[in-house]
N, C-alpha and C positions, 0 to 999 in steps of 0.2 A: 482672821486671827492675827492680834498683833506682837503678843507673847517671842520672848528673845531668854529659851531657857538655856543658859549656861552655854551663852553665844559667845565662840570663837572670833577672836577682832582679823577683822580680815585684812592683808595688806598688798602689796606688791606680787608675791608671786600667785595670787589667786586672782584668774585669768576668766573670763565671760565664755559661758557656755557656747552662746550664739555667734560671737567675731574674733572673742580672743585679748578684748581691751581689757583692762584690769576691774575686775570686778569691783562693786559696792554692796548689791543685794545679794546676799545668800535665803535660799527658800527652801525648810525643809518641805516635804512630803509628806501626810499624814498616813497615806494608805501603806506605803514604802518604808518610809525614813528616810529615802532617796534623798539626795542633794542638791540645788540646781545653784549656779552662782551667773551673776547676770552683772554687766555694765549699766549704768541709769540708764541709758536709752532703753536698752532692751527690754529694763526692767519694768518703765513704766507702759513698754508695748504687749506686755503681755502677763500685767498685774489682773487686770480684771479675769481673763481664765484660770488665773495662780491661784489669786487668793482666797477662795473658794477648797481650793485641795492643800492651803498650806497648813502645815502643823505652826511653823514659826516663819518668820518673816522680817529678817534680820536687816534693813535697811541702814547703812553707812553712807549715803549719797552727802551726809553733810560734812565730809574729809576731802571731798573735790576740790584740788586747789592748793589744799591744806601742806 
C-alpha cells in the first residue's frame, strides 16, 4: 500500500527505529496502527517484509541532502 493519509512531514527530531539516524520512512501498521520510523537504509532493508503489513508508507527519502 502506498497511501500517505494525513501524513505528518517528518523532520529532524524523528530519529530511526533500528540506529538512531534521522528518519525518512515512517510505516504505519495495519493490524496495530503501530508506528515504525526508519533511516533509508533501514528502510529499504526491510521494505519487502513491511510492505505487506503496512497501512501507509510514508517515504520522504527525497529531502536527503536537502
Amino acid at each position: 500500500m502506498n497511501a500517505t493519509l494525513e501524513a505528518r512531514e517528518l523532520n529532524a527530531t524523528h530519529r530511526c527505529d533500528a540506529c538512531g539516524a534521522q528518519a525518512y520512512v515512517r510505516v504505519v501498521l495495519e493490524s496495530t496502527g503501530g508506528e515504525l520510523l526508519f533511516c533509508a537504509h533501514h528502510a529499504r532493508a526491510n521494505e519487502d517484509k513491511l510492505r505487506p503489513l503496512a497501512a501507509t508508507w510514508q517515504d520522504e527519502t527525497e529531502n536527503i541532502g536537502a
